[in-house]
VOTORVEX-768450 format. One record per residue (C-alpha): residue in three letters; x, y, z. Coordinates in nm, 3 decimals. Example, Ala and Ser with C-alpha at 12.3 -4.5 7.8 and 13.67 -1.06 7.14 Angstrom:
<pts>
+--------+---------+---------+---------+
| residu |       x |       y |       z |
+--------+---------+---------+---------+
|    ALA |   1.230 |  -0.450 |   0.780 |
|    SER |   1.367 |  -0.106 |   0.714 |
+--------+---------+---------+---------+
</pts>
This chain:
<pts>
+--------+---------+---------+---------+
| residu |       x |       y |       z |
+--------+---------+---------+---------+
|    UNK |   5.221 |  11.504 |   2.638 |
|    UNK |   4.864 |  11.383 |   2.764 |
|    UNK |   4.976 |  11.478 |   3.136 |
|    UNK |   5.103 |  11.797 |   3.031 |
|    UNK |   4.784 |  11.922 |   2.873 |
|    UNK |   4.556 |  11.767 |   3.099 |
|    UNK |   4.734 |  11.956 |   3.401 |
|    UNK |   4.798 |  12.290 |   3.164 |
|    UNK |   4.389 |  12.287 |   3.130 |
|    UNK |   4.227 |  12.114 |   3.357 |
|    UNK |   4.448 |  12.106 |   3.666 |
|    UNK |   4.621 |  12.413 |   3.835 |
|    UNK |   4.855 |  12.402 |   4.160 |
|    UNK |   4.861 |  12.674 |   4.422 |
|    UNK |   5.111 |  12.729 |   4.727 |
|    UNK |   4.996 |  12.645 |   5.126 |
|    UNK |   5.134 |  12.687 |   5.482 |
|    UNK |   4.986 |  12.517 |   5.750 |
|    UNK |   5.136 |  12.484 |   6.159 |
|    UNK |   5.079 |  12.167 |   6.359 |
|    UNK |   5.214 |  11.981 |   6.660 |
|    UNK |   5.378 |  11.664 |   6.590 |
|    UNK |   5.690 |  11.454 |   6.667 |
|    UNK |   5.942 |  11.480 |   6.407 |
|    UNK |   6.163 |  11.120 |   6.338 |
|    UNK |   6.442 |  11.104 |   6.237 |
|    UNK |   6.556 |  11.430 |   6.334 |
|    UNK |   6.795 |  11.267 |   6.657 |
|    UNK |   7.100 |  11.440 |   6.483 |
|    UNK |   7.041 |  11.814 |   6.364 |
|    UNK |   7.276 |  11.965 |   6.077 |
|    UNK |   7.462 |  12.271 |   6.224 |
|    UNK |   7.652 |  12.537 |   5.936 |
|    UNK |   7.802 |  12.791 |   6.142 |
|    UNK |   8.100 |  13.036 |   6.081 |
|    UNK |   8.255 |  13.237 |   6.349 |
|    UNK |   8.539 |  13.432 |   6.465 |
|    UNK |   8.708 |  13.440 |   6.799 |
|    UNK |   8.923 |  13.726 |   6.859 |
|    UNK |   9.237 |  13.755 |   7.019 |
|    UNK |   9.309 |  13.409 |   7.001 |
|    UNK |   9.452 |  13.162 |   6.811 |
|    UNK |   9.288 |  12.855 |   6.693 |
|    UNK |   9.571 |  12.605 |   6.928 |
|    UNK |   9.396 |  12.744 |   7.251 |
|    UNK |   8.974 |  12.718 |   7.130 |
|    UNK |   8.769 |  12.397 |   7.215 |
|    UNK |   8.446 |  12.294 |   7.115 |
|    UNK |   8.175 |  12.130 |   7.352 |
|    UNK |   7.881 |  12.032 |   7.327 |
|    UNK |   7.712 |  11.982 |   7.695 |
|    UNK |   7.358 |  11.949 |   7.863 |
|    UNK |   7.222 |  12.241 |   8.025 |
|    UNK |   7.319 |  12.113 |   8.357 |
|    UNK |   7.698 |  12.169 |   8.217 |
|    UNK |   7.748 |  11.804 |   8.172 |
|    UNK |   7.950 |  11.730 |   7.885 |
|    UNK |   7.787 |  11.515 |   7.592 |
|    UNK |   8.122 |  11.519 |   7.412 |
|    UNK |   8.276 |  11.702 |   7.103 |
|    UNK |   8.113 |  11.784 |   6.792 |
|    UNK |   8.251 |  11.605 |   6.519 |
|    UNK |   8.529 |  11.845 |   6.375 |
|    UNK |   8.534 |  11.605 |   6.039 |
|    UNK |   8.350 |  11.912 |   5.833 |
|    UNK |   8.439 |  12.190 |   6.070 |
|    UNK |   8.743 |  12.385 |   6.003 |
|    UNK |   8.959 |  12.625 |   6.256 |
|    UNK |   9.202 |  12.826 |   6.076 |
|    UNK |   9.409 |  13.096 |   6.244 |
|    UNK |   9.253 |  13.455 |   6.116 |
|    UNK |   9.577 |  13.655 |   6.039 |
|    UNK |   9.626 |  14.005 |   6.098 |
|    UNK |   9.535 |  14.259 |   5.820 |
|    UNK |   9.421 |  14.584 |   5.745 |
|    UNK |   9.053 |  14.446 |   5.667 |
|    UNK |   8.998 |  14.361 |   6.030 |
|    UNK |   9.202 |  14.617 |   6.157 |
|    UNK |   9.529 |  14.469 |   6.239 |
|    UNK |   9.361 |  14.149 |   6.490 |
|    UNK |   9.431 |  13.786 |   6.471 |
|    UNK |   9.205 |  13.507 |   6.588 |
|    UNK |   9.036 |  13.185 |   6.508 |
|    UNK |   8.802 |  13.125 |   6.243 |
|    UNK |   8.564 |  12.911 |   6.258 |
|    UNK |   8.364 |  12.772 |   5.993 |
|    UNK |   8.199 |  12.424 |   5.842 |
|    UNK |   7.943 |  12.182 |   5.922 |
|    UNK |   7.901 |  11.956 |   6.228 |
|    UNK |   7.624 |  11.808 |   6.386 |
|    UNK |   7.453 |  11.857 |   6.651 |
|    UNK |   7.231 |  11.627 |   6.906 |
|    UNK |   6.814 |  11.712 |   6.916 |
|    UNK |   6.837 |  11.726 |   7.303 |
|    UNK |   6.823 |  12.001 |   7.569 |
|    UNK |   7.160 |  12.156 |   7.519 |
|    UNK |   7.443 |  12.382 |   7.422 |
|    UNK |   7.760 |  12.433 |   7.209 |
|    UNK |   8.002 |  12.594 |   7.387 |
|    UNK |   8.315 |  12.769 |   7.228 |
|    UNK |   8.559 |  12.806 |   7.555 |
|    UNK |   8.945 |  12.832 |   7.589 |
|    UNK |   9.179 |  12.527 |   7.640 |
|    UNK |   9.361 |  12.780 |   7.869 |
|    UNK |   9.389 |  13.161 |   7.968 |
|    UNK |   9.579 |  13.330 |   8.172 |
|    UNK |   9.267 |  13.452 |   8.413 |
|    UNK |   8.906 |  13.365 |   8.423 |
|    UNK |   8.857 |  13.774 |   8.391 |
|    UNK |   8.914 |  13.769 |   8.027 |
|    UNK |   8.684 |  13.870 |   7.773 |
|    UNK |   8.586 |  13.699 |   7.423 |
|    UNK |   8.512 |  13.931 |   7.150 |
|    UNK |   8.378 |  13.770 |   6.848 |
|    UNK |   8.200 |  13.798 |   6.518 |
|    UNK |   7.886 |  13.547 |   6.361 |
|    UNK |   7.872 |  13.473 |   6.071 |
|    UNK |   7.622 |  13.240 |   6.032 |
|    UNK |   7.420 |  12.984 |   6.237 |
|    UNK |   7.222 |  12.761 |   6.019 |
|    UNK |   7.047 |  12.464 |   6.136 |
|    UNK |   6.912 |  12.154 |   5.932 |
|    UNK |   6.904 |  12.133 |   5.558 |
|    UNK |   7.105 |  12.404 |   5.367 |
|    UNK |   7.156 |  12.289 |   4.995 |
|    UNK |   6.881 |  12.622 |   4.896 |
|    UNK |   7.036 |  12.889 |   5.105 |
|    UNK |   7.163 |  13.105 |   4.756 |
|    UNK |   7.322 |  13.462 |   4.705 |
|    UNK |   6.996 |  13.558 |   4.717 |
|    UNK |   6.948 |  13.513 |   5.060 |
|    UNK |   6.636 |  13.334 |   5.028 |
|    UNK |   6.490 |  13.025 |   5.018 |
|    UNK |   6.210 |  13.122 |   4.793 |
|    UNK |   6.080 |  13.432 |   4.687 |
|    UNK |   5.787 |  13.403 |   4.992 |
|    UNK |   6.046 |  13.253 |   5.223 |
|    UNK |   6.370 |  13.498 |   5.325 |
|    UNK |   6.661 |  13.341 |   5.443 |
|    UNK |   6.706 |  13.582 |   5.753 |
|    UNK |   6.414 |  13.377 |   5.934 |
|    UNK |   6.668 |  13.034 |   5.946 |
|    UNK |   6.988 |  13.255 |   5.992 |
|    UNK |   6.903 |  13.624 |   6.171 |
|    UNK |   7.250 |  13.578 |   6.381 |
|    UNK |   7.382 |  13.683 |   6.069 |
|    UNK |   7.699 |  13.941 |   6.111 |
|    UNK |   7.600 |  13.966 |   6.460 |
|    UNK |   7.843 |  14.120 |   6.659 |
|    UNK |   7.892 |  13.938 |   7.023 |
|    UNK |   7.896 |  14.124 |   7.348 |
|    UNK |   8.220 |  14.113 |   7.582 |
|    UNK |   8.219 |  14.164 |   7.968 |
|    UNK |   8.547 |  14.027 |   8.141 |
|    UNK |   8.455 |  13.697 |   8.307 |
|    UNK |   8.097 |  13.648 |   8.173 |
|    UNK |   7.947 |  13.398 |   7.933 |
|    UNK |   7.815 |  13.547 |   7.621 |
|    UNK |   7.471 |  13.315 |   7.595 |
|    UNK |   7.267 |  13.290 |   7.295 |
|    UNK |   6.935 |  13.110 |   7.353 |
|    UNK |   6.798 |  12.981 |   6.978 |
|    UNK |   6.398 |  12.894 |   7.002 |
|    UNK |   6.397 |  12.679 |   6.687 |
|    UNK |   6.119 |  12.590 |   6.516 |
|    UNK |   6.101 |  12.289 |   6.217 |
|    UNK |   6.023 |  12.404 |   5.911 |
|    UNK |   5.926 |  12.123 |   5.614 |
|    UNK |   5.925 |  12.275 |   5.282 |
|    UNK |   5.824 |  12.149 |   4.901 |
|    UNK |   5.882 |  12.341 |   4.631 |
|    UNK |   5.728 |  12.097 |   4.359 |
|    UNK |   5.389 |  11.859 |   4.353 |
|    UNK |   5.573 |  11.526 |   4.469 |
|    UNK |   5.947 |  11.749 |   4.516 |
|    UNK |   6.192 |  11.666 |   4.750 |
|    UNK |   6.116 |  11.830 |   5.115 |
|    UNK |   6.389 |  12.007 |   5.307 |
|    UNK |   6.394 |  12.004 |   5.658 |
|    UNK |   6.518 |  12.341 |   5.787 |
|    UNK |   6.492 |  12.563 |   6.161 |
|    UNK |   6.386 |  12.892 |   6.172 |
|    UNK |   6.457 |  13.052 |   6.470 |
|    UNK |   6.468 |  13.355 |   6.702 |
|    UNK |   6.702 |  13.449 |   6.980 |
|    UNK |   6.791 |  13.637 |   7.294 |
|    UNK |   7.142 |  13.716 |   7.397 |
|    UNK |   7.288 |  13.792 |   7.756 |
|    UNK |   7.622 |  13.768 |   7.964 |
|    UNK |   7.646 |  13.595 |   8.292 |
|    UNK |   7.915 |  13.555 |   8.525 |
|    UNK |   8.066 |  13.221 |   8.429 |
|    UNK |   8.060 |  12.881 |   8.683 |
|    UNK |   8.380 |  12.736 |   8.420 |
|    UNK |   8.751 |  12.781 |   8.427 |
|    UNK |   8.745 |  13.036 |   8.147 |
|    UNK |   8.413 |  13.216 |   7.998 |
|    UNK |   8.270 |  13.037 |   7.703 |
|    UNK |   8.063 |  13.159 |   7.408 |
|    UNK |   7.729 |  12.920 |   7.456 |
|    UNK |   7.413 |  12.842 |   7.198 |
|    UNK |   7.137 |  12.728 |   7.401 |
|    UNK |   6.877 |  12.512 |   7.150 |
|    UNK |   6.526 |  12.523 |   7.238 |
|    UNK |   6.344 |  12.267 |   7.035 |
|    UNK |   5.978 |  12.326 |   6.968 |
|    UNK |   5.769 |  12.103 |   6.850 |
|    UNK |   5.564 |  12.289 |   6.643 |
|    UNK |   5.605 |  12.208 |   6.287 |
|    UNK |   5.541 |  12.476 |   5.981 |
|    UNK |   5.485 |  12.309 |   5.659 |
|    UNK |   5.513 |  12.506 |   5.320 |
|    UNK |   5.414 |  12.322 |   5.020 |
|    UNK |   5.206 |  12.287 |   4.680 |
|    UNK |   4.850 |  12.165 |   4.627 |
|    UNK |   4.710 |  12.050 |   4.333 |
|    UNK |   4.310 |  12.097 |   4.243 |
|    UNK |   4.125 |  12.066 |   3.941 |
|    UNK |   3.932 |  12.375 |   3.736 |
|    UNK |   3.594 |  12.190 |   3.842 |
|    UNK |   3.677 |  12.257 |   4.187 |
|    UNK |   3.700 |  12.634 |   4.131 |
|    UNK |   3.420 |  12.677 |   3.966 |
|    UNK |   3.245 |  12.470 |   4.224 |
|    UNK |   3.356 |  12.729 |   4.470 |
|    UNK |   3.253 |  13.005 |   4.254 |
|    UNK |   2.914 |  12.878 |   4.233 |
|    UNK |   2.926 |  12.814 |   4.590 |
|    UNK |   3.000 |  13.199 |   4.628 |
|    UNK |   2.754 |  13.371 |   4.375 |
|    UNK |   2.481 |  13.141 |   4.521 |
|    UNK |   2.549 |  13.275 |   4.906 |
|    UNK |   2.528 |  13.602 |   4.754 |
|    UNK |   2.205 |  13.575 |   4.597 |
|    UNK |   2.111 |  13.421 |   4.897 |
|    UNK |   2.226 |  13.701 |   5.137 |
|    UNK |   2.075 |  13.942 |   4.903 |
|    UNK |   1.731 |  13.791 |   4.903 |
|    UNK |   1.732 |  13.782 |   5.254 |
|    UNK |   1.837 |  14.182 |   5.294 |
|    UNK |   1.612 |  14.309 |   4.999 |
|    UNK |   1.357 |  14.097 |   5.211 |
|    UNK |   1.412 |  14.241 |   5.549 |
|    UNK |   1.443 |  14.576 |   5.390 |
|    UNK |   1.085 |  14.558 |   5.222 |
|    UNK |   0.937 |  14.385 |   5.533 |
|    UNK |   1.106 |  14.700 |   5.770 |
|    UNK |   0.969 |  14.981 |   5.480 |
|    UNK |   0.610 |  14.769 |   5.519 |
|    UNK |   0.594 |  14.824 |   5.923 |
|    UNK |   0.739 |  15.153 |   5.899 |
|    UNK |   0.441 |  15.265 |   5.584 |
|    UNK |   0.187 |  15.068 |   5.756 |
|    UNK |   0.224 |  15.229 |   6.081 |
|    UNK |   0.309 |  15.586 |   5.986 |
|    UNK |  -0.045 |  15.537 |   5.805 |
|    UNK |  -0.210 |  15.395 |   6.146 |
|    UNK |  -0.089 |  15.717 |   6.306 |
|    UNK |  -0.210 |  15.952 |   6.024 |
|    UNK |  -0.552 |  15.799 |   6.047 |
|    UNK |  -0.616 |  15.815 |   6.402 |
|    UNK |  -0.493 |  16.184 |   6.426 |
|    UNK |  -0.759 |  16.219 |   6.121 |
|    UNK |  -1.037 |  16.079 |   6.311 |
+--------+---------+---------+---------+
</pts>
C-alpha cells in the first residue's frame, strides 16, 4: 500500500522513444509469421528455401509450425485453387532470402500469382484485432505487406526486398520487452536464373535499434524543471526589457543631440 501511494503522489511515469546503433544478441534466429497464397497450384508441387543472396541454399525452413493446405475452389475466390500457406517458422539473421518456388512446372515461362497475407517478423504475442501494438504504435509499421497483392510476369521472379529495422518495446516500468521488426519494402520482377520463377523475400538487417519504453521520475524533478523554466524567463526578460531601455536611451539621447545643435 506504501508503494502505491508513494508512486500515486510522489512519483509519475511518462512514455520515451529513443534510436541507437548497437549489436543485438541473441537475435541469430528471427521469428517469421507469414500467411500466403499461391495460385494455381497445389500445395504437392510448392517448396520452401531459404538461400544466401548468392542463390546458395542454407536449407529449409523448419515446416514444424508452418502449415500448407490445398486452397479449394469456391465462389469466395472466384472459382481458383492453390496453396495456402500459413504458420510460423524461423528464419536465420544473415544476408538472405525465402524463396517460395515450384518442385516442378511444365515451363520456366509460367507465372505465379499470389496473395499476402501477412509477413511478421520477431515477437508477435501483441499483434490484436486492433491492429496495433499500442495505441502510439500501429501494427501496419511491422506488417504493411498486408493483403498485398503480388505481381505476375511469365518467367520472372516476383522480389520483395524487406529493410527491417529492430524494434524493443516495454509497455510497463520493469515489463517484459518484445522484440519486434518494423519494416518497409520495394517490390520488382526479374527474369529468373532458376528452373522455375520463385516468389523471393530479401531481408535487409539494419542495425539501428528503436526503443519504446516507460520512465519513471519523481514530482521534485518537475518542479525542478519548472523552476528551471520560469527562472530563464525572468532571465530572458530582464535582459530584453534591458536592451529595450538601453536602445530607447541612445535613440532619446541622440534625437536630443540633434535638436540642440540645429537650436544653436
Amino acid at each position: 500500500w506504501y508503494q502505491r501511494r508513494v508512486r500515486g503522489e510522489f512519483y509519475a511515469e511518462r512514455r520515451y522513444s529513443t534510436i541507437m546503433v548497437e549489436r543485438v544478441t541473441g537475435h541469430d534466429m528471427i521469428d517469421l509469421d507469414i500467411g500466403m497464397t499461391l495460385w494455381e497450384y497445389r500445395c504437392k508441387d510448392v517448396v520452401l528455401w531459404y538461400r544466401r543472396p548468392n542463390g546458395k541454399v542454407i536449407g529449409q525452413p523448419d515446416m514444424t509450425n508452418l502449415k500448407m493446405e490445398d486452397e479449394e475452389s469456391t465462389e469466395a475466390n472466384k472459382g481458383m485453387t492453390g496453396c495456402h500457406i500459413n504458420g510460423k517458422t524461423k528464419v536465420h539473421k544473415v544476408p538472405g532470402y525465402l524463396e517460395v518456388t515450384l518442385k516442378k512446372a511444365g515451363s520456366r515461362n509460367i507465372t505465379l500469382p499470389h496473395e499476402i497475407d501477412h509477413v511478421k517478423l520477431g515477437d508477435g504475442e501483441h499483434y490484436g484485432d486492433e491492429g496495433e501494438w499500442h495505441e502510439d504504435i500501429p501494427e501496419i509499421v511491422f506488417n504493411p505487406l498486408r493483403n498485398h497483392v503480388g505481381e505476375e510476369k511469365e518467367g520472372e521472379d516476383t522480389e520483395y526486398h524487406l529493410q527491417l529495422v529492430h524494434t524493443a518495446m516495454e509497455f510497463e516500468m520493469d515489463g517484459p520487452i518484445y522484440d519486434a521488426y518494423q519494416y518497409t519494402f520495394s517490390v520488382k520482377t526479374v527474369k529468373t536464373h532458376e528452373r522455375f520463377p520463385g516468389i523471393k523475400l530479401y531481408f535487409d538487417w539494419s542495425p539501428i535499434t528503436i526503443r519504446y519504453g516507460v520512465k519513471g521520475y519523481y514530482h521534485a524533478d518537475l518542479l525542478g524543471k519548472l523552476i528551471s523554466i520560469v527562472g530563464g524567463t525572468f532571465t530572458l526578460a530582464l535582459f530584453l526589457h534591458t536592451f529595450l531601455i538601453s536602445s530607447a536611451n541612445n535613440i532619446y539621447e541622440r534625437a536630443f543631440l540633434s535638436s540642440t545643435k540645429l537650436g544653436a
